[in-house]
C-alpha positions in Angstrom: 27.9 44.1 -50.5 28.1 47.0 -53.0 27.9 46.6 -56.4 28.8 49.5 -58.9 28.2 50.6 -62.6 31.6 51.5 -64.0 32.3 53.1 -67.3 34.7 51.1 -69.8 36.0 53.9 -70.8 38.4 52.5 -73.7 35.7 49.8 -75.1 33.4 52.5 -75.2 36.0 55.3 -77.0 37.1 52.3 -79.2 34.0 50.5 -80.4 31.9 54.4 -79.9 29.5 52.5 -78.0 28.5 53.0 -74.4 29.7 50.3 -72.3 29.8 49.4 -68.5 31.2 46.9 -66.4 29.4 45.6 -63.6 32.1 45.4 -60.2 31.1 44.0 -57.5 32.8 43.0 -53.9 33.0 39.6 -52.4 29.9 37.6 -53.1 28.0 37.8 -56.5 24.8 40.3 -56.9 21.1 38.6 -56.3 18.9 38.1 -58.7 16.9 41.2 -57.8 19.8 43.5 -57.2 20.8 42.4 -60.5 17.7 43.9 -61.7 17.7 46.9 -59.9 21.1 47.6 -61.7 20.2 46.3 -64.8 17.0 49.0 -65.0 19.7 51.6 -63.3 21.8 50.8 -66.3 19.4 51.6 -69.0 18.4 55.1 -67.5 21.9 55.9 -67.5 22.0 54.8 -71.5 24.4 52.0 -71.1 24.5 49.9 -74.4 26.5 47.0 -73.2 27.2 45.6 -69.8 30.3 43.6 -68.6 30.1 41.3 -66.1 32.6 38.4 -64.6 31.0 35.9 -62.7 32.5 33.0 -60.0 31.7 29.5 -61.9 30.0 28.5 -58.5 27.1 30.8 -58.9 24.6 28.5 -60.2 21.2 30.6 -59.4 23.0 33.7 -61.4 23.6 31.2 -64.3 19.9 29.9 -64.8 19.1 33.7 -64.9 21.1 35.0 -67.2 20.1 33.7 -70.4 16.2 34.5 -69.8 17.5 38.4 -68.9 19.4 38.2 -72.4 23.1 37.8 -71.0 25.3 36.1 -73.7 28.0 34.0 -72.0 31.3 35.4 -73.9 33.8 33.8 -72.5 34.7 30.7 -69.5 37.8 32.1 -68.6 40.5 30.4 -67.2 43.5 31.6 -65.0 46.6 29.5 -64.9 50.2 29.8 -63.0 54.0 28.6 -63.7 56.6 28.6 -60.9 59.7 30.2 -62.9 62.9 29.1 -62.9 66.2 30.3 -63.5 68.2 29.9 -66.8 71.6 30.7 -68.0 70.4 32.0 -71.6 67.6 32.6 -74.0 66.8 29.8 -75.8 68.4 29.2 -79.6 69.4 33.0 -79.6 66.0 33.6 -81.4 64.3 35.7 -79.0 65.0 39.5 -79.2 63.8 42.6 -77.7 64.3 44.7 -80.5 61.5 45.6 -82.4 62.0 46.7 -85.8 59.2 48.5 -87.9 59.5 45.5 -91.0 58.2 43.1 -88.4 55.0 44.5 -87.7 53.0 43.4 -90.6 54.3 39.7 -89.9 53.1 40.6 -86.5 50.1 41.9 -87.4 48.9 39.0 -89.4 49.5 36.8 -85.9 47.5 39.2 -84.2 44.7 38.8 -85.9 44.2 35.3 -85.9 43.9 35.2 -81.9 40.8 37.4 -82.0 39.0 34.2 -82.6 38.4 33.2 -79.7 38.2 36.0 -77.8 35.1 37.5 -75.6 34.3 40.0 -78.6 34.2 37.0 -81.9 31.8 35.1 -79.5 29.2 37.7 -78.5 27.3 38.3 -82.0 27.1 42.0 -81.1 30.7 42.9 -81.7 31.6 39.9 -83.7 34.7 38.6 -85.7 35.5 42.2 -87.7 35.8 44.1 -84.4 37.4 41.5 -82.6 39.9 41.6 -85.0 40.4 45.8 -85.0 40.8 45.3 -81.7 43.8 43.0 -81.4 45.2 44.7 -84.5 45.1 48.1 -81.9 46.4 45.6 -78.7 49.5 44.6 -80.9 49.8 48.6 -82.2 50.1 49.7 -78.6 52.0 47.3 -77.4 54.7 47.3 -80.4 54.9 51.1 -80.8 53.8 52.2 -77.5 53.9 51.5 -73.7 50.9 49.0 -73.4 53.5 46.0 -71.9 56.3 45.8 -70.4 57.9 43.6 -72.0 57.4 42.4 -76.0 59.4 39.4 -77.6 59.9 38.0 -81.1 61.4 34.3 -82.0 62.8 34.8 -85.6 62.9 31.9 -87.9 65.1 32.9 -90.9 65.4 36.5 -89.9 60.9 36.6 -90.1 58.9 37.0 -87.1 57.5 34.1 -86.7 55.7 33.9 -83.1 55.6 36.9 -80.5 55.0 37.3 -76.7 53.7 40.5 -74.9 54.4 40.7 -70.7 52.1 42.8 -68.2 53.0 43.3 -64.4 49.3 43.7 -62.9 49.8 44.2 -59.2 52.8 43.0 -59.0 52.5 39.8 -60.7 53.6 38.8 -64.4 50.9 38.3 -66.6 51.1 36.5 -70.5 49.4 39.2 -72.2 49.6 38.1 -75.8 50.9 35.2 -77.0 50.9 34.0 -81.0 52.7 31.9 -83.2 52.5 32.2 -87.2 51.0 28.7 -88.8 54.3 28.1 -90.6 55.6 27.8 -87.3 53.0 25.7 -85.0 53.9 22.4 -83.3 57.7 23.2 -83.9 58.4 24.7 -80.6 58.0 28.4 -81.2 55.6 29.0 -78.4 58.0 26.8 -75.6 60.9 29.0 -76.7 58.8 32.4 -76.5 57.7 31.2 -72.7 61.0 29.8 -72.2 62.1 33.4 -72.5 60.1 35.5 -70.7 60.3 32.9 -68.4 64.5 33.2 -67.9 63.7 36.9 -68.3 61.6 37.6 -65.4 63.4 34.9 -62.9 66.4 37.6 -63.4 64.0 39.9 -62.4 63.5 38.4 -58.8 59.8 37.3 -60.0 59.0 34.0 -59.4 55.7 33.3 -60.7 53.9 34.0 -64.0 49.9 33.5 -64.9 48.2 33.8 -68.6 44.0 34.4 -69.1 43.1 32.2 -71.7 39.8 31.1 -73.2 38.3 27.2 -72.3 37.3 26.4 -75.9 40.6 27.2 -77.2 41.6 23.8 -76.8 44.8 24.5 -78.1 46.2 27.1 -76.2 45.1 25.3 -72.9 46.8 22.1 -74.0 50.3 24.3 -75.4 50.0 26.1 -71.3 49.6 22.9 -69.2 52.4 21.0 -71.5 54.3 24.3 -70.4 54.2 23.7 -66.8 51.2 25.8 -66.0 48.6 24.6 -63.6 44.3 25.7 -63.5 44.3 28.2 -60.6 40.8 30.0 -61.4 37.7 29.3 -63.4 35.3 32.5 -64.1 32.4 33.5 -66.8 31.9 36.3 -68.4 28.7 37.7 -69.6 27.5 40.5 -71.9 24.3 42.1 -72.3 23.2 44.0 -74.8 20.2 46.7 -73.2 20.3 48.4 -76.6 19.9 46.3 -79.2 22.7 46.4 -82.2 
C-alpha cells in the first residue's frame, strides 16, 4: 500500500499557509508509516496535514490525539433514489441568478461555516471558516464552481439556496442553506424537491450530500428527505507548525 503527500493547492493559496493531504490506497497507514510521513512532512515544510480516515480504524484513532491530530469533522455520506416529477415545486425555484440576490445569499453562506471542518479545528477557526464559504458561494454564483445553483424566493427575496456538483458521474448536494426567516417552513424540501425533479430529467437517478454528524439539524432535515447513511469517515488535521 502507498501512501502519498499531496499538496492542497487551493487551501494553501487561500488560507497562504502550506497544507497537504495525506492519500492513501485501500487500507489505512500504520502507525509507524504514519510517522515516517509525518517527519517526511515537516522536512518538506508542510504546516497543516489532511487526513480522512475509515471510522473502523480503531488503533489509528487511539494514536492520533497523542501525535496532536484534531478530529475536525465525523463525516457522513448519505444517498436518495430520485424520482421523476412533472414540475418544480410552488414555481419558487429559479435558475436565474440575479446580482441583488447575492448579499441575501451571502448572509446564508455564512452561517453554514459553523459546522464545518475549518470552525472546529482551533487553528483556522470561525473567521476563516466563514471567508471561506463567503468565496464557495462567490464561485459558485458568479463563476463555474457547480453545475447547477438554485434559489426558492419568498416574496421576491432569496430566501434558501442549493448548489449541484457531478463528481464522477454522480450528483452531489454541494451547498445547501435556508435563511432563519424561512426554517421549519419547507424551504429546504422544496430546494431538494427541485434539484431532485431537475436531475431525474437528466437520466440521473441517484443523488448524495457530505454533511457533518453534530449538525443534528441538517442530518435530521436529509433522512426526513428520503436520504439514507451510506458512509461514515473522520477527518483529522494536524498542525506540524504551530499557529
Amino acid at each position: 500500500m502507498t501512501a502519498l503527500l499531496k499538496k492542497s493547492v487551493w487551501d494553501s493559496g487561500f488560507f497562504r499557509r502550506k497544507i497537504a493531504s495525506i492519500e492513501n490506497s485501500e487500507k489505512p497507514l500504520g502507525i509507524k508509516a504514519m510517522r515516517r510521513l509525518l517527519d517526511s512532512a515537516g522536512r518538506k515544510k508542510f504546516e497543516c496535514l489532511y487526513l480522512q480516515l475509515p471510522y473502523d480504524c480503531p488503533d489509528l484513532s487511539r494514536y492520533f490525539p497523542k501525535a496532536g491530530f484534531v478530529l475536525a469533522d465525523i463525516r457522513l455520506v448519505l444517498v436518495k433514489k430520485l424520482r421523476g416529477c412533472d414540475h418544480l415545486p410552488d414555481g419558487c425555484l429559479r435558475r436565474l441568478k440575479e446580482g441583488s440576490y447575492y448579499p441575501f445569499l451571502k448572509t446564508i453562506a455564512r452561517g453554514l461555516s459553523s459546522f464545518s471542518r475549518f470552525a472546529n479545528d482551533p487553528g483556522f477557526g470561525i473567521m476563516q471558516a466563514r471567508r471561506l464559504y463567503e468565496e464557495w458561494l462567490r464561485k459558485s454564483f458568479y463563476g463555474k464552481f457547480c453545475d447547477d445553483f438554485l434559489i426558492y424566493l419568498k416574496k421576491r427575496r432569496p430566501a434558501g439556496f442549493i448548489t449541484i456538483r457531478i463528481k464522477k458521474g454522480v450528483p452531489f448536494i454541494d451547498l445547501l442553506g435556508v435563511g432563519e426567516e424561512a426554517r421549519g417552513r419547507g424551504a429546504g424540501s422544496a430546494l431538494v424537491e427541485g434539484v431532485e425533479c431537475k436531475l431525474y430529467r437528466q437520466k440521473y437517478r441517484i443523488l448524495k450530500v457530505v454533511t457533518q454528524a453534530r449538525n443534528y439539524q441538517a442530518v435530521g432535515f436529509y433522512l426526513k428527505n428520503g436520504f439514507s447513511l451510506e458512509k461514515v469517515s473522520f477527518f483529522y488535521h494536524i498542525w506540524l507548525k504551530k499557529t
